[in-house]
C-alpha positions as CSV (number, residue, x, y, z in Angstrom):
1,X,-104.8,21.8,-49.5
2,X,-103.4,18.4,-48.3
3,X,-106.1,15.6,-47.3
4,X,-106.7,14.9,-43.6
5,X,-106.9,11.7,-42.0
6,X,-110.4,12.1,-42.0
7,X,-110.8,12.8,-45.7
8,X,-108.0,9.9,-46.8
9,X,-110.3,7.8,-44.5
10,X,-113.7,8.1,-46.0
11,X,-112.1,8.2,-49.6
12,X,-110.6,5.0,-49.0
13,X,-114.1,3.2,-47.4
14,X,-115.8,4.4,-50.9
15,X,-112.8,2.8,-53.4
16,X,-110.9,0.8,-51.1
17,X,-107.5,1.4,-52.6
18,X,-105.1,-1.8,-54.0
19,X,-102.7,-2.9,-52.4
20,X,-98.7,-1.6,-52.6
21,X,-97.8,-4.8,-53.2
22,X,-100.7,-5.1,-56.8
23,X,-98.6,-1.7,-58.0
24,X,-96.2,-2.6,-61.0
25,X,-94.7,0.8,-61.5
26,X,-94.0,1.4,-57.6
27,X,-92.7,-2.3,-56.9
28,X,-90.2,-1.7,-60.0
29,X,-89.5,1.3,-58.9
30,X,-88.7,0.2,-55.4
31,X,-87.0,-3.2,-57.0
32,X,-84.3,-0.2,-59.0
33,X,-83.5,1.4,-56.0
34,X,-83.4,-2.0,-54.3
35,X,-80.9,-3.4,-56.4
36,X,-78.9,0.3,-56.5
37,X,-78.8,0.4,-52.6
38,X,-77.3,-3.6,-52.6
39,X,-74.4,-2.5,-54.9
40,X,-73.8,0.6,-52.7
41,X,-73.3,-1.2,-49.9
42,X,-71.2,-4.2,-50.9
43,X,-68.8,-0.7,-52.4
44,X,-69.2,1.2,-49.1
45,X,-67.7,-2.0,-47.2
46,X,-65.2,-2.8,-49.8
47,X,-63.5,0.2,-50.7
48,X,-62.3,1.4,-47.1
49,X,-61.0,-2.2,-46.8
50,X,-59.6,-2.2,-50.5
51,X,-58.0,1.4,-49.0
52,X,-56.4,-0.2,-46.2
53,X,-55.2,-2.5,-48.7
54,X,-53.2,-0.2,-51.0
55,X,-52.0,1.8,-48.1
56,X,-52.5,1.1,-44.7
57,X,-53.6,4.4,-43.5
58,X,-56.9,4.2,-41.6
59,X,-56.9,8.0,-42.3
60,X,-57.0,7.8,-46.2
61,X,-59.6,5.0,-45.8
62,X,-61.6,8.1,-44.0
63,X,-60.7,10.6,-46.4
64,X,-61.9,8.2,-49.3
65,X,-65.5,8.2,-47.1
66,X,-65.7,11.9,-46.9
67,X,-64.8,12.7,-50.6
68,X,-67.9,10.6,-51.8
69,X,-70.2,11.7,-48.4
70,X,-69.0,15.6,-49.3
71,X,-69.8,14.8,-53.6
72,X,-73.1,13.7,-52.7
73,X,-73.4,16.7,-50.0
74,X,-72.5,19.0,-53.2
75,X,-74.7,17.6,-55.6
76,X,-78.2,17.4,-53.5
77,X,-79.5,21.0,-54.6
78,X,-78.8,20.2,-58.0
79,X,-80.4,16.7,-58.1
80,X,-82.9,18.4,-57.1
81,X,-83.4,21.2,-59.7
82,X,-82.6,18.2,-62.4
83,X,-85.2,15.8,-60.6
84,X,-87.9,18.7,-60.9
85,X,-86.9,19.8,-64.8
86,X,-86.2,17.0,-66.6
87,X,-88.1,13.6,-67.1
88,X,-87.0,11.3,-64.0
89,X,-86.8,8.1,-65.8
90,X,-84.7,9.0,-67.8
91,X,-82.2,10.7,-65.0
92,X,-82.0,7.0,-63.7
93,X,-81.5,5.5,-66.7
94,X,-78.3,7.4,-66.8
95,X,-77.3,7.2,-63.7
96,X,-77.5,3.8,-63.9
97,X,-75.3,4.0,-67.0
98,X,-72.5,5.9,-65.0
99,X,-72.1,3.7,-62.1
100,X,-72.3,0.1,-64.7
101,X,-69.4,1.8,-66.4
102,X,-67.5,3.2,-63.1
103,X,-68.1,0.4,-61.3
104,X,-67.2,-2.1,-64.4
105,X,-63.7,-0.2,-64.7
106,X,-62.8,-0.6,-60.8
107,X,-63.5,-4.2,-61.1
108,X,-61.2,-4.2,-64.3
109,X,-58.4,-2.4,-62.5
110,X,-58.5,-4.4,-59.0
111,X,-58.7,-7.7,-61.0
112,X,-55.4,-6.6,-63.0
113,X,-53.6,-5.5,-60.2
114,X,-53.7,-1.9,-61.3
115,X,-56.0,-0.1,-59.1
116,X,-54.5,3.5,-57.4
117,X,-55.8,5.8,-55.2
118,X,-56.8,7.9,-58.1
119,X,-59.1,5.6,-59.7
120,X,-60.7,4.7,-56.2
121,X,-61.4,8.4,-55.6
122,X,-62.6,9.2,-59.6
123,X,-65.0,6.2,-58.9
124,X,-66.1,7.0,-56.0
125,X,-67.2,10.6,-56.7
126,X,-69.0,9.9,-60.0
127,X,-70.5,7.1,-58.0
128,X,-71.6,9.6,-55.4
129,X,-72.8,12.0,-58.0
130,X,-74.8,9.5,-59.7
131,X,-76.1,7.9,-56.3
132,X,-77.4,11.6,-55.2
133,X,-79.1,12.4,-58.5
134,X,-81.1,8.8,-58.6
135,X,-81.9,8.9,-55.0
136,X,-83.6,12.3,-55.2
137,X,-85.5,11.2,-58.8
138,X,-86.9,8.1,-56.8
139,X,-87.9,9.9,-53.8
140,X,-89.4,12.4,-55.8
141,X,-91.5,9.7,-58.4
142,X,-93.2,8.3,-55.0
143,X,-95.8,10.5,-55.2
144,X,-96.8,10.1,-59.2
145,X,-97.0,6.3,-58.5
146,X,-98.7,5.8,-54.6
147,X,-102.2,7.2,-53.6
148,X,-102.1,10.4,-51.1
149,X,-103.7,7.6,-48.3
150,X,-100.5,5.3,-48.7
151,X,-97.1,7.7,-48.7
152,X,-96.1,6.7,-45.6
153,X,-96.4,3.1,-46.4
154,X,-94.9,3.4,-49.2
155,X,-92.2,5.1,-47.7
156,X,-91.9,2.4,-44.4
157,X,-91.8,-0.1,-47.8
158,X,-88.7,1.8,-48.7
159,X,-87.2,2.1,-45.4
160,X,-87.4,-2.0,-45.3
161,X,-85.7,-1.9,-48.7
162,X,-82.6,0.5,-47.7
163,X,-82.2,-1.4,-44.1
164,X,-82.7,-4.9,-45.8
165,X,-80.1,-4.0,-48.2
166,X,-78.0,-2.7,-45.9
167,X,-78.7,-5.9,-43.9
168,X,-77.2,-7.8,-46.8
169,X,-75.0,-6.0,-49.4
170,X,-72.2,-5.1,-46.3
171,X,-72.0,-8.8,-45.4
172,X,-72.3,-10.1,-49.0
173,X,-69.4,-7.3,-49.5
174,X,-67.1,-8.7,-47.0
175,X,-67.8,-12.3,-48.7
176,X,-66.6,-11.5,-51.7
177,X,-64.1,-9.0,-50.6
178,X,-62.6,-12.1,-48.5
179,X,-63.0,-14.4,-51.8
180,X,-60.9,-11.8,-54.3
181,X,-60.4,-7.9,-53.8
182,X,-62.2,-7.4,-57.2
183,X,-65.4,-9.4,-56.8
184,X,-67.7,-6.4,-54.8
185,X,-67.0,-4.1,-57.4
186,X,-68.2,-6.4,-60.5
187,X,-71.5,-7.2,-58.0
188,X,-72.0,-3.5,-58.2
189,X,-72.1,-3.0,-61.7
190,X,-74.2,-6.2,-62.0
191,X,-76.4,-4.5,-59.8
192,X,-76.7,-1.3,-62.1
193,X,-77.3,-3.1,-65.0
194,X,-80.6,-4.7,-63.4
195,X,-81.7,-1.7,-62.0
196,X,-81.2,-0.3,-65.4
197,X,-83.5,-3.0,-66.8
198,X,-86.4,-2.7,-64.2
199,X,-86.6,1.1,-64.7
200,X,-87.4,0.7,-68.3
201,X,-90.2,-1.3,-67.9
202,X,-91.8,1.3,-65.8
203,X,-95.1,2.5,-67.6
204,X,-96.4,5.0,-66.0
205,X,-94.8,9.0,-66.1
206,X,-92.8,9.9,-63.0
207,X,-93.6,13.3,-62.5
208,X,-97.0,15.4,-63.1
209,X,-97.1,17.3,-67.1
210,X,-96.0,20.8,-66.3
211,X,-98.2,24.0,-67.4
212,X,-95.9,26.4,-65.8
213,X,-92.3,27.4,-67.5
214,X,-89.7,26.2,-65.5
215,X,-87.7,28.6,-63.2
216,X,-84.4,29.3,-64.2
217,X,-81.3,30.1,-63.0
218,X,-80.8,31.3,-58.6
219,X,-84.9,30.9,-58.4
220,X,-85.0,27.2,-59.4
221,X,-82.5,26.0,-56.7
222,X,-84.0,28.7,-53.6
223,X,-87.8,27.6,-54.3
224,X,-87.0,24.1,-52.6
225,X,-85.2,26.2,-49.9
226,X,-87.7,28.7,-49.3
227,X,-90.6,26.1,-49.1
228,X,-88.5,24.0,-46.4
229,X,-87.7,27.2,-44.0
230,X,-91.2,28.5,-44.5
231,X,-92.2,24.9,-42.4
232,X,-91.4,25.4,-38.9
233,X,-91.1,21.7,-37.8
234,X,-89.0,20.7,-41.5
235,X,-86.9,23.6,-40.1
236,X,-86.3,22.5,-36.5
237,X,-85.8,18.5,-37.1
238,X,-83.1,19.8,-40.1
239,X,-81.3,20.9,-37.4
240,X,-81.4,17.7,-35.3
241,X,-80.8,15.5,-37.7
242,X,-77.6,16.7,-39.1
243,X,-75.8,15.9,-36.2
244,X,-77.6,12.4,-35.9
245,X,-76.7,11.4,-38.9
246,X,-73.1,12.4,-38.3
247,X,-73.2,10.3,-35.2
248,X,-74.3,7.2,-36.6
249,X,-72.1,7.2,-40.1
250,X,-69.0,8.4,-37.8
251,X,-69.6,5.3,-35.1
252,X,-70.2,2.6,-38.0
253,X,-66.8,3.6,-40.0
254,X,-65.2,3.3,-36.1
255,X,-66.4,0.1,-35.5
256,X,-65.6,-0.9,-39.0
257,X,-62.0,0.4,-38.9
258,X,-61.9,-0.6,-35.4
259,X,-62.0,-4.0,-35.9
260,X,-60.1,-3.9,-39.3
261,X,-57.1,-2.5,-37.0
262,X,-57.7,-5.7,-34.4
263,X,-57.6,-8.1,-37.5
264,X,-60.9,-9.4,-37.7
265,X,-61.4,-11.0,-40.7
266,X,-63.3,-9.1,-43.7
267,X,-66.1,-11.7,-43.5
268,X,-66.4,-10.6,-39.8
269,X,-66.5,-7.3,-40.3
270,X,-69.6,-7.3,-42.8
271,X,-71.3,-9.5,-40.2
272,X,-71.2,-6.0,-38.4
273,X,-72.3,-3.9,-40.9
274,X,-75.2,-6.3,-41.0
275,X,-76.3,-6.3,-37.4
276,X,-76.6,-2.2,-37.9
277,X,-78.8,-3.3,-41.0
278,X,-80.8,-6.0,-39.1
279,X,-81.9,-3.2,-36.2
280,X,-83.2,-1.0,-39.6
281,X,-84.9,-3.5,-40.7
282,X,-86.8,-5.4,-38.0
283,X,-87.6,-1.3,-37.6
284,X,-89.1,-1.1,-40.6
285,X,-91.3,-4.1,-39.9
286,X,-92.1,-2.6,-37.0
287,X,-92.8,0.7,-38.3
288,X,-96.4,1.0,-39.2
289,X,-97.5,-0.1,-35.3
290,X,-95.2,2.6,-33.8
291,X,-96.5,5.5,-36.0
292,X,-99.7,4.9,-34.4
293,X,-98.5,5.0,-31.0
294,X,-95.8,7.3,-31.2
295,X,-96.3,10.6,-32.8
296,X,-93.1,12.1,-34.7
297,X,-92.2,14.5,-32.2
298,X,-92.2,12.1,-29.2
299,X,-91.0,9.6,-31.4
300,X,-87.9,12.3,-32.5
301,X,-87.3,12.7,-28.6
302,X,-86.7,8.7,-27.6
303,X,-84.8,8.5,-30.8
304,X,-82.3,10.9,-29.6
305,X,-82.1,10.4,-26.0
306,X,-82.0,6.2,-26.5
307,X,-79.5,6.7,-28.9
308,X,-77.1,8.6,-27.2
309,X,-77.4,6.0,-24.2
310,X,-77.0,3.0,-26.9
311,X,-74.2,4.9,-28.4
312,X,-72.4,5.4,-25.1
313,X,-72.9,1.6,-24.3
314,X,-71.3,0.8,-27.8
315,X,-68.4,2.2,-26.5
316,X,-67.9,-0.6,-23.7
317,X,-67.2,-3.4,-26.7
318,X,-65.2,-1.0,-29.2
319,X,-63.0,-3.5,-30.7
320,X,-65.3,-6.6,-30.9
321,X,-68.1,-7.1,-33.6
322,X,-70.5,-7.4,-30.2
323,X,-70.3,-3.2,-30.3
324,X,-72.7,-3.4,-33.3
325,X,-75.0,-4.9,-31.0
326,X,-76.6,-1.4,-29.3
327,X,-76.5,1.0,-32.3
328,X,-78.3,-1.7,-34.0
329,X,-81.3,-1.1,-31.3
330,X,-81.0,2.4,-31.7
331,X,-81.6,2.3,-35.5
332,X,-84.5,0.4,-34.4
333,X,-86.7,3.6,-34.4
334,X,-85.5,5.2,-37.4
335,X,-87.3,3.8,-40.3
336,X,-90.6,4.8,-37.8
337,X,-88.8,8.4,-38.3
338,X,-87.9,8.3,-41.8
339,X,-91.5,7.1,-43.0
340,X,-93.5,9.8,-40.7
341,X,-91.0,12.4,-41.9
342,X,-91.2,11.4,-45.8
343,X,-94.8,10.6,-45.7
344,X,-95.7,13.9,-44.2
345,X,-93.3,15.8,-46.5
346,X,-94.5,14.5,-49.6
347,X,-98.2,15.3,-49.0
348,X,-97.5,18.9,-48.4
349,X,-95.2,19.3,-51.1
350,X,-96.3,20.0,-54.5
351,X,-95.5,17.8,-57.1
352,X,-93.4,20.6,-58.9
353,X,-91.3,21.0,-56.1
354,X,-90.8,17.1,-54.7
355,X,-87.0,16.7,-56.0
356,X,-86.0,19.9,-54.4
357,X,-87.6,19.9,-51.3
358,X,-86.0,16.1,-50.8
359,X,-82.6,17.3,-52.0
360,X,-82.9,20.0,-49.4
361,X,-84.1,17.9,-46.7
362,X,-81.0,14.9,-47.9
363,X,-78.8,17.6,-48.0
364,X,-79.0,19.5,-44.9
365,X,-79.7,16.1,-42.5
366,X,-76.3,14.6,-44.1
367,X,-74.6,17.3,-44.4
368,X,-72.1,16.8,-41.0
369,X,-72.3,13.2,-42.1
370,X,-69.9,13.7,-45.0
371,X,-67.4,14.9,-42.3
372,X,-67.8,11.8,-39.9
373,X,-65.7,8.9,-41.9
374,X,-62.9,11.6,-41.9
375,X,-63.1,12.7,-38.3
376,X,-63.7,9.2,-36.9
377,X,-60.5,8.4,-39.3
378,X,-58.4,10.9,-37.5
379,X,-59.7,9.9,-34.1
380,X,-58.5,6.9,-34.5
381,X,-55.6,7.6,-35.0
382,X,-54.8,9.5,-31.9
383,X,-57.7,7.8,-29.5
384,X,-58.4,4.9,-28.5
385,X,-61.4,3.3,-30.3
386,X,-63.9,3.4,-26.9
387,X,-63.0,7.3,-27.0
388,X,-63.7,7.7,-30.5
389,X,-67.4,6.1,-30.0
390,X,-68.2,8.0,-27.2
391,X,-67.4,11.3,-29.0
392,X,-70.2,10.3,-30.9
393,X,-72.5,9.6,-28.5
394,X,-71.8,13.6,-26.9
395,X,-72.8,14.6,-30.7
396,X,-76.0,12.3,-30.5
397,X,-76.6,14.3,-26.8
398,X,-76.3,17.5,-28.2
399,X,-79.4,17.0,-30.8
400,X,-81.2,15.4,-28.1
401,X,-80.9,18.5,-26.1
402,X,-81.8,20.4,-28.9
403,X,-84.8,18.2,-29.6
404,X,-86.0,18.4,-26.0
405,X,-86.6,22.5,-26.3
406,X,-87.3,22.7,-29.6
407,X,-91.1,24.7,-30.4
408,X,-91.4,23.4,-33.9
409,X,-90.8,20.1,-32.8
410,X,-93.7,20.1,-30.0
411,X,-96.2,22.4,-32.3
412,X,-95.8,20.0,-35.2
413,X,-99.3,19.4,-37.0
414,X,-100.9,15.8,-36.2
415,X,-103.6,15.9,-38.7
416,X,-101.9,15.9,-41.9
């Protein structure tokens, strides 16, 4: 049985516990996916721009998007299964391998002129299968390296990470993209190789020693499943989220192609991409004061509702970097989300079960997101960009309404 508040409370009054910031294993754990997040986003504003490059077809730059979103979509249940089985550290130690060698051969190919559609797409989807699998092996590892008491902490700590990188690898990105088409692409597989380094000097094991045989086969991938259906507020918020996420992937490739298509200059457009990250990131920040104010299911209820208001306004500036501006405040709230969510999920989930459970979670809440580049692409090209962004913001209203009259949302239980 999970500890209460009450229990995690007095626990911590007899051992005070150290601080996050006094644990070597989490902090180079959360430096790897630091650095692994920083070259994914320098890629993810590069290549739609290197797309646009080689063809000129906004839709191709979407379908590029979707291939990798739909990869990582396909790969989630196993990452999971693989996260669970086999020893994590070493599952990011070859992940990491992948990408420096992917990554390493892009920049090769775009510094000799050479670079096709082909190799961007065979790069992109081993870099999405590699990004799926080390994502759910980190998320998973959380809980073999933080006390029960500080998951969501440690989880607002990683929120900060993903939003600060975000705040800087797209704008960074544009930089180098503006300084030679090649230059994003080598920062990513220097990025790799120094995650690579700080996960080896991890100490401590990233998953509990197993006692039971390991399910095989249909069972190993349906336990995850199973657990997650069996929770009646995991089961209602999966079903909000997928069209949220959808929403705010689809409305930051539209602004981005938006102002691609008006000429703004690359450097401009990762200014963009890093006012969405800034709003994530002062979020984070912010995070630990609103948990304690805002419960997650009124906390899931502004998010929606704000958001498709904010959306909506976002709509009014389509084709200047100023329509970044109000889906940057409605980002605000989700690392608040995100660490409630995480925190919550990872103290009712046994250790056994962490990668799956994630991967299921990952999976289904991004599932619609792996369409959005792709749609927003062909939007675009047959609507005007103000038409395209508030398409989104209808999606953003329909999970809001869903939200609103949803029983697992409002019976969620407070005192785990």
């Amino acid at each position: 049985m999970p500890p209460t508040k009450e229990d995690t409370g007095a626990t911590a009054n007899a051992d005070p516990t150290p601080s996050l910031w006094r644990n070597r294993d989490f902090n180079l754990l959360w430096a790897s996916q630091s650095l692994s997040d920083l070259g994914t986003a320098m890629s993810n504003l590069a290549l739609p721009l290197l797309v646009l490059h080689l063809t000129g077809s906004p839709e191709q730059a979407g379908l590029v998007g979707t291939a990798g979103l739909l990869v990582t979509m396909v790969c989630r249940l196993p990452a999971g299964v693989l996260a669970d089985r086999l020893d994590r550290r070493r599952v990011m130690i070859a992940c990491d391998l992948l990408r420096l060698a992917a990554y390493g051969a892009l920049f090769g190919a775009v510094l000799a002129d050479a670079a096709g559609i082909a190799l961007v797409l065979a790069v992109v989807v081993l870099g999405a299968a590699a990004n799926a699998l080390f994502s759910t092996a980190e998320h998973a590892a959380v809980r073999s390296l933080v006390p029960a008491g500080q998951l969501s902490t440690a989880v607002a700590r990683n929120e900060a990470r993903a939003y600060g990188t975000s705040l800087a690898g797209p704008s960074l990105g544009g930089v180098l993209f503006a300084a030679g088409r090649s230059l994003p692409f080598l920062g990513n597989a220097v990025s790799h190789l120094l995650s690579l380094i700080a996960v080896l000097c991890i100490r401590r094991p990233l998953q509990e020693r197993r006692t039971a045989p390991a399910e095989t086969g249909r069972a190993a991938g349906t336990e995850g499943v199973r657990f997650v259906l069996g929770n009646p507020f995991l089961r209602a918020l999966l079903l909000i989220a997928a069209p949220l996420n959808m929403a705010f992937t689809g409305m930051i490739f539209a602004i981005i192609v938006a102002l691609q298509r008006e000429g703004t200059s690359p450097a401009l457009v990762g200014t963009a991409s890093t006012i969405f990250g800034l709003g994530g990131f002062l979020g984070a920040f912010a995070a630990p004061a609103l948990q304690r104010k805002l419960p997650l299911p009124k906390l899931i209820l502004v998010l929606c509702w704000v958001t498709t208001a904010l959306m909506a306004a976002g709509a009014l500036f389509a084709t200047s970097v100023l329509a970044a501006v109000p889906l940057a405040c409605a980002v605000f709230l989700g690392p608040t989300a995100n660490a409630a969510l995480f925190g919550y999920q990872a103290a009712i989930t046994p250790d056994r079960l962490q990668g799956r459970v994630i991967s299921v979670i990952l999976l289904v809440a991004t599932s619609a997101a792996a369409l959005a580049p792709g749609l927003a692409g062909v939007l675009l090209a047959h609507l005007s960009s103000a038409a395209t962004m508030l398409t989104f913001s209808l999606i953003v209203a329909v999970a809001a309404v869903a939200a609103t009259f949803s029983s697992g949302i409002r019976t969620m239980p407070t005192d785990v």
